[in-house]
Every structure is written in structure tokens, then in C-alpha cells.
C-alpha positions in Angstrom: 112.4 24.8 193.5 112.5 24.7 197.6 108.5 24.7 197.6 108.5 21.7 194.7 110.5 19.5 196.7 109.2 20.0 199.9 105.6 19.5 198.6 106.9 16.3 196.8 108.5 14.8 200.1 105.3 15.7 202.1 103.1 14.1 199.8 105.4 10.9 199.8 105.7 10.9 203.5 102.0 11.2 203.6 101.7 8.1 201.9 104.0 5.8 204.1 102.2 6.8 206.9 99.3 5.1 205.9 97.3 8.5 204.5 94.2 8.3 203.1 94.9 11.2 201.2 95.2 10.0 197.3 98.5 11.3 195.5 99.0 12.9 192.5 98.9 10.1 190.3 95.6 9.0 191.4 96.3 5.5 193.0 94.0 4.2 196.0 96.3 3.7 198.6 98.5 0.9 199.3 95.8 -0.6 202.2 92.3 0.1 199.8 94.5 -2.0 197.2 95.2 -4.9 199.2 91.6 -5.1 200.6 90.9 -5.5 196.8 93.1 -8.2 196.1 92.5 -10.1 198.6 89.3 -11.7 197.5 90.8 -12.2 194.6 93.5 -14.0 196.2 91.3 -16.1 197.8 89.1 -17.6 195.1 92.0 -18.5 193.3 93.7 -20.6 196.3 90.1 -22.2 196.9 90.2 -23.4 193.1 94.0 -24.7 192.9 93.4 -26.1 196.8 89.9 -28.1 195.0 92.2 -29.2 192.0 95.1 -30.7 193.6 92.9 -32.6 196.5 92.5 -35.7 194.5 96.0 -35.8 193.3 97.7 -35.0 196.7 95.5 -38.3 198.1 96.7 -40.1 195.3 100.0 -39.1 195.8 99.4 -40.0 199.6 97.9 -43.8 199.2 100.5 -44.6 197.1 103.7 -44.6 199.9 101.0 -46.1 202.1 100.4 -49.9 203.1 97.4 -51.5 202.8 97.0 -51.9 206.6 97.9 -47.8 207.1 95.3 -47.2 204.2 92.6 -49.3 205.7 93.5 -47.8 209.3 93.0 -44.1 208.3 89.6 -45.2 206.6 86.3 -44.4 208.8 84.4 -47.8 210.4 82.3 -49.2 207.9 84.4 -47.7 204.9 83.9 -49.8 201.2 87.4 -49.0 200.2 89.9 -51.6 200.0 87.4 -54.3 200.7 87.9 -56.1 197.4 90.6 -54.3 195.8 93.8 -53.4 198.2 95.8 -50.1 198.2 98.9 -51.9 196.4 96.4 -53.7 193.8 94.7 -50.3 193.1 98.5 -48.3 192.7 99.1 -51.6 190.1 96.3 -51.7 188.0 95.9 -47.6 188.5 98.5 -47.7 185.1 97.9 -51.0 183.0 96.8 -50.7 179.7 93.2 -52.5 179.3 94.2 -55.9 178.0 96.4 -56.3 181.1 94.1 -54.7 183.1 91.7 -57.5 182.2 94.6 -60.1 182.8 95.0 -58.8 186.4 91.6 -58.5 187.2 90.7 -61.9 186.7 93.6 -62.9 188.9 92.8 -60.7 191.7 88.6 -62.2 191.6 89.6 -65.4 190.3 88.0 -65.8 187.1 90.7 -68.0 185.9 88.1 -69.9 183.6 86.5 -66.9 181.7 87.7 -68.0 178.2 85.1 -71.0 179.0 83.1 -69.7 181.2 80.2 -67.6 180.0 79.7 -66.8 183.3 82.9 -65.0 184.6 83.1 -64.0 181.5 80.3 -61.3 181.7 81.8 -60.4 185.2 85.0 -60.1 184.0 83.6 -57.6 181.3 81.8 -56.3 183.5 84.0 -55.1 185.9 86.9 -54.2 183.6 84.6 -51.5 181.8 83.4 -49.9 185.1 86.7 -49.6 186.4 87.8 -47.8 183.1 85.1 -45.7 183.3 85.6 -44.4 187.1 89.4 -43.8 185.4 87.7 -41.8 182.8 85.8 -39.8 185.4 88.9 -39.1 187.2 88.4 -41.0 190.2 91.2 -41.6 192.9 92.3 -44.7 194.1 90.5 -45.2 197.3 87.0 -43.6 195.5 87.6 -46.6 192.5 88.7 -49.3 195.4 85.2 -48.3 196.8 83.1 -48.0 193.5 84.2 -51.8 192.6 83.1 -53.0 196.5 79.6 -51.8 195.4 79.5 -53.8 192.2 80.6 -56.4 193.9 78.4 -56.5 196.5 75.2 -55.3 194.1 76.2 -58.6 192.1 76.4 -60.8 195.3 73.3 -59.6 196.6 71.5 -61.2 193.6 73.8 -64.6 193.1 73.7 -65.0 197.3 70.9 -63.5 198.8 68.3 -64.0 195.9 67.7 -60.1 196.4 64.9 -58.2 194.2 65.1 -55.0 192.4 63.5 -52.7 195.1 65.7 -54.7 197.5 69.0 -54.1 195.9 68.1 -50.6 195.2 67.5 -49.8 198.9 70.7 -51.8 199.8 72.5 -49.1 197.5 70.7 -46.4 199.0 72.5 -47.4 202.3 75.6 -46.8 201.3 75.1 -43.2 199.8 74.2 -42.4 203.8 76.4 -39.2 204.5 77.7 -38.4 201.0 77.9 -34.9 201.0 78.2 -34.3 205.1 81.2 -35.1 206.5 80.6 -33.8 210.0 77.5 -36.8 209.9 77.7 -40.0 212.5 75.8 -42.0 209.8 77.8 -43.4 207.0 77.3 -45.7 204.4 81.0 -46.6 203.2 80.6 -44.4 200.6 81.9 -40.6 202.6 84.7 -39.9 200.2 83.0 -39.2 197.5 81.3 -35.7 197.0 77.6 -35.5 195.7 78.2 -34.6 192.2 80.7 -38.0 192.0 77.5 -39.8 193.9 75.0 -38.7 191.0 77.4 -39.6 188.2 78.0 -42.8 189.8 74.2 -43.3 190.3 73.5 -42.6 187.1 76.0 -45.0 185.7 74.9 -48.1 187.5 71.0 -47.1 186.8 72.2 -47.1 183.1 74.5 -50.4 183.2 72.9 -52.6 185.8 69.8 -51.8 187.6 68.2 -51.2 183.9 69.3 -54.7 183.0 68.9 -56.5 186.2 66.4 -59.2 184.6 69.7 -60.4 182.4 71.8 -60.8 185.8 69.2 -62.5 187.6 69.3 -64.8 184.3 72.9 -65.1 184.3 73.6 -66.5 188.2 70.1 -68.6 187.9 69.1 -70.1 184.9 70.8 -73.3 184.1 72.1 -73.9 180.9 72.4 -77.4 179.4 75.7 -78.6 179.0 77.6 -80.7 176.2 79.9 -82.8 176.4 82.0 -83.1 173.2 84.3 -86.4 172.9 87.1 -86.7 170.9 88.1 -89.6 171.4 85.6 -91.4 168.8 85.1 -90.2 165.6 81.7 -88.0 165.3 79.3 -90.1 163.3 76.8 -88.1 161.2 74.3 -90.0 159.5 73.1 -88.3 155.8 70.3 -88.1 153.1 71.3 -90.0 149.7 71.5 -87.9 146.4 68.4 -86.4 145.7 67.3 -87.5 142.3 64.1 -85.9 142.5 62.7 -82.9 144.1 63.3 -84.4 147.4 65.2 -87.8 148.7 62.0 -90.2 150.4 62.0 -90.4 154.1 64.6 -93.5 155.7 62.2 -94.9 156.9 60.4 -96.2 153.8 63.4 -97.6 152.7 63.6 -101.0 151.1 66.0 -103.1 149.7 67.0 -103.0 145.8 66.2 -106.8 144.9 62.4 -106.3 146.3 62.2 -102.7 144.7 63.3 -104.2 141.3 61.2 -107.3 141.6 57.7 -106.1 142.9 57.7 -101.9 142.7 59.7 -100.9 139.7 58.5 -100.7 136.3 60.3 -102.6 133.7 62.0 -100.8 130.9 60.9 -101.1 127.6 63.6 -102.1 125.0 63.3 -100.9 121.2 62.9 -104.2 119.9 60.1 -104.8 121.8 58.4 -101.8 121.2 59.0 -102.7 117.2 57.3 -106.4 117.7 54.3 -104.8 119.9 53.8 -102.1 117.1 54.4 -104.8 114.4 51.4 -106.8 116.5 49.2 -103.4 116.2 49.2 -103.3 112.9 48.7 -106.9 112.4 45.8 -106.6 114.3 44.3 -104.0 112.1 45.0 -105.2 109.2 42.7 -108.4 110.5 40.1 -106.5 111.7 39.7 -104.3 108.7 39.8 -107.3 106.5 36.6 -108.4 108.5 38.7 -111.6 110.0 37.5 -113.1 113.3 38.0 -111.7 116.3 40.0 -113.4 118.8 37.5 -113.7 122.5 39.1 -111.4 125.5 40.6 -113.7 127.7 40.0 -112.8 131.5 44.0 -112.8 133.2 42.2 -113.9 136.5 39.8 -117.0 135.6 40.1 -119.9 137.8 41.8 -117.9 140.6 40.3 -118.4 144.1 40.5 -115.9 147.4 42.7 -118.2 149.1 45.0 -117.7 146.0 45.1 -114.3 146.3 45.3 -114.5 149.8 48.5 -117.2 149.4 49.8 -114.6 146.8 49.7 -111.5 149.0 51.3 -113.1 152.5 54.3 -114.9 149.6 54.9 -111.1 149.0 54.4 -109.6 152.1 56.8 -111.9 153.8 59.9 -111.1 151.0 59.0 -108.0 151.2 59.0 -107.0 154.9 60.9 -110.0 156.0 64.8 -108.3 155.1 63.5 -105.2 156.3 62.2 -106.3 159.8 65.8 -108.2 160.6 67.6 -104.8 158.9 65.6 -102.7 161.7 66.2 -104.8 165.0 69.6 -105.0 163.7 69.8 -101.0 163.6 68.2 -101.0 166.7 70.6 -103.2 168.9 73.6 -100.9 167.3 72.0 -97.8 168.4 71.4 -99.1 171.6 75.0 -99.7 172.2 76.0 -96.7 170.9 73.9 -94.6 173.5 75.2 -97.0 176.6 78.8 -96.5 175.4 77.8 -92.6 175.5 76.3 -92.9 179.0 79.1 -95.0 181.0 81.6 -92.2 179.2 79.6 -89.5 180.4 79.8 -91.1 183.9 83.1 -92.2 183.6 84.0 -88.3 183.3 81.4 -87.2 186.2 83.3 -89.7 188.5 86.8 -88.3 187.7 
């Protein structure tokens, strides 16, 4: 029993003195075992240290001021240009309608409901901040992502600035992405170069693909109308159609001269009975071998000069309503537009 305990107590002794030799149980010793663990160990701080970066900064900017923020930012940094550290921490939570709300206040686009204009930006600029929230972004990397659109849109509405030219403008400011011991920096330095290809892609897929529509949108005037409401619109119509389709305005006469000269007269049933009474009268003669009565020519005895008399006598009731109906016409519409025109410049002036 002496010899079990003593080897026991040897072998446990051998052990706390750091003994390579393995015990009965088979174990590595204690210092092979931490050698083991201690890659291990280290992987898994790495990970939760990459993890909780973005949150500790974002838990940092927010009991910051915006002069502190923009004072621990490198020289020539895009965050907080256009969007400040406390604007960021504000709009960070807002739901998207009052995101939009706040937006427009913050960029002044206070007249997007009427303006098509800041309307697009204001779209524009709501959905690509939701999306860098989407992507996880923190504040300072979102403050900077909206200094780029910002400047990407100015460079076309200011400086007149091409495609190629606005894509090598960008390329500045990915300058040291990725290398944070480099001099060189674009603005762009907090974000890593996975974050810069996402956000590459993004704006390839959003702006630069479109960039004919935003050259449109900041240089091609639209015509404007002015809408009064003041007077009552006037809206001038076709009659009725009574036949396939209602004759042009223009042709239009008066009913007296179109009853006198153009229509044709009705025929009432009495005298169709006394005109096929005649017919038959007339047979009746000429099968009984009566004499015939000689054609008589409706235009014998009239002249060219009475023709010519005739036509002008016509002419003149004819077209003679409708000329006075047409200058009249004429001078209202003419009022009409220079009542439009010193309204028009009656608003211009105020």
C-alpha cells in the first residue's frame, strides 16, 4: 500500500514540476495544452475584436460633437461634410417617411412636392442612404458615402463634368482605401476594400449607368405652365355629330343662308300626290295620241351679265354675315391672348 502511494505522489509531483513525463491517464501536459489553445484563443478574439469595431465607433461618434468628430477625422476626410455627426445620430433611427422629411430639411428641398427636380434628388438620396443602413454602415462611413453623391451630382449640375470625368473624380477619392499607413488619401480611408467594391458597385448600378438621365435632369429646360384660376377655363367644342363626323368650323355658315341657297327642300305628301296625279295625266295624253306640249328652255332670254348680277347677289349674302362673324372672332381672341400676356407678366414682375 506504501509503494501505491508513494508512486501516486511522485507521479503527481512530477507533474507540478512542469514534467514532460505523461501520467497515467494519458493527458499532454498542462504547458503542450496551453500551446494548443492558444491559437485557438486567438482567432476567436480577432473575430469578436472585427465584429464589435463598427459598433464601438458608433457607440464613440455618438457622445461626440460635431467639432470633436470632424477634429479626429484625417485632412481631406468626406465625412461630415454634408451630413454632421448629430444629423447622422438623428436620422441613424427614423423610420423612412421621416427620414425623407428630414432630409429635405437638412438639403433644402423644401419644394419637392412641385418640384420635379428635388424631387428625384430627394429620392435619390433617401434610397442610398437606406441602402448603406442595409449594408451595415456606420455613421461616419454613411456621413461620407452621401458627400460622394453629393459631390458626383454637383460635378454634373456645376462643373458640366463628362462621364470619364466624373468617373476619374470618384477614382480620387478611393486613394488609400485599404492602406492605412498611406500619405495619399482620398476622403474615403475608413472604409475597408470589400465596403469600397460594394459601394462601387452600387453607384455603377444607380448612377453612372444612368448618367444621360441626370445630365437631362439639371440641363434640359422644360416648358412651364402657368394655370390661372382666377378666370373660368374656356374650352371651345365640336357640335353633335349627326353624321359620321361633325364638318370642320371653319366652313361654317349661318342657318338663314344654309336654308335659303344650300338645303334641299322637303317634299310634303300632298305634293307628291299632285306631281304623281300630273304623271299620270300626262300619260294618259300621250297614250291617247294628244299633242305634245314644246320643252320650254328655263334659261331663254338670260344674258352673262345676268348670271354674273345673279352670282355676286349671292355671293355677297352669303359671305357677307360670315366675313363680319370672323373679324368679330378675331378681335375677341385677340383680347383674350393680351389679357393672358399682361397676366403672365403681371406674375413675372411679382
Amino acid at each position: 500500500m506504501s509503494d501505491r502511494r508513494s508512486s501516486r505522489r511522485s507521479s503527481t509531483m512530477g507533474i507540478r514540476r512542469g514534467s514532460l513525463q505523461l501520467p497515467v491517464g494519458g493527458l499532454a501536459p498542462p504547458s503542450t495544452r496551453r500551446m494548443s489553445l492558444q491559437p485557438t484563443r486567438l482567432l476567436e478574439g480577432s473575430a469578436t475584436s472585427t465584429s464589435s469595431t463598427g459598433s464601438r465607433k458608433h457607440m464613440k461618434d455618438r457622445g461626440l460633437r460635431d467639432e470633436e468628430a470632424k477634429a479626429q477625422e484625417r485632412e481631406g476626410s468626406l465625412a461630415w461634410k454634408i451630413l454632421s455627426n448629430t444629423q447622422m445620430q438623428t436620422l441613424q433611427d427614423l423610420p423612412v417617411e421621416e427620414l425623407e422629411k428630414k432630409i429635405a430639411e437638412i438639403l433644402k428641398l423644401n419644394n419637392h412636392h412641385v418640384d420635379l427636380n428635388e424631387g428625384v434628388l430627394l429620392d435619390y438620396y433617401v434610397s442610398c442612404f437606406w441602402w448603406a443602413k442595409e449594408q451595415n454602415f456606420s455613421v461616419q462611413q454613411i456621413s461620407g458615402f452621401i458627400t460622394v453623391l453629393h459631390t458626383l451630382l454637383e460635378n454634373i449640375k456645376e462643373k458640366k463634368l463628362s462621364l470619364v470625368n466624373n468617373l476619374k473624380e470618384f477614382k480620387k477619392m478611393l486613394i488609400g482605401v485599404g492602406n492605412e499607413n498611406s500619405e495619399l488619401s482620398g476622403g474615403l480611408d475608413f472604409f475597408d476594400v470589400n465596403q469600397a467594391k460594394t459601394l462601387s458597385d452600387f453607384l455603377q448600378q444607380t448612377f453612372f449607368q444612368h448618367y444621360k438621365l441626370y445630365e437631362f435632369l439639371f440641363h434640359q429646360e422644360r416648358e412651364e405652365q402657368i394655370v390661372c384660376r382666377e378666370e373660368k377655363l374656356v374650352i371651345e367644342v365640336l357640335p353633335k355629330a349627326d353624321l359620321p363626323y361633325p364638318p370642320p368650323l371653319d366652313e361654317g355658315i349661318d342657318e338663314d343662308i344654309y336654308s335659303s341657297y344650300i338645303a334641299t327642300p322637303v317634299s310634303s305628301p300632298e305634293g307628291d300626290g299632285e306631281a304623281a296625279t300630273e304623271d299620270k295625266e300626262g300619260e294618259k295624253d300621250i297614250s291617247a295620241g294628244g299633242p305634245e306640249t314644246p320643252a320650254v328652255d328655263p334659261l331663254e332670254g338670260v344674258t352673262a351679265d345676268d348670271v354674273k348680277r345673279i352670282m355676286d347677289e349671292v355671293a355677297r349674302d352669303m359671305l357677307g354675315d360670315l366675313q363680319a362673324d370672323i373679324g368679330k372672332k378675331l378681335k375677341e381672341r385677340e383680347s383674350e391672348i393680351i389679357a393672358r400676356i399682361n397676366k403672365i407678366h403681371r406674375i413675372a414682375d411679382s
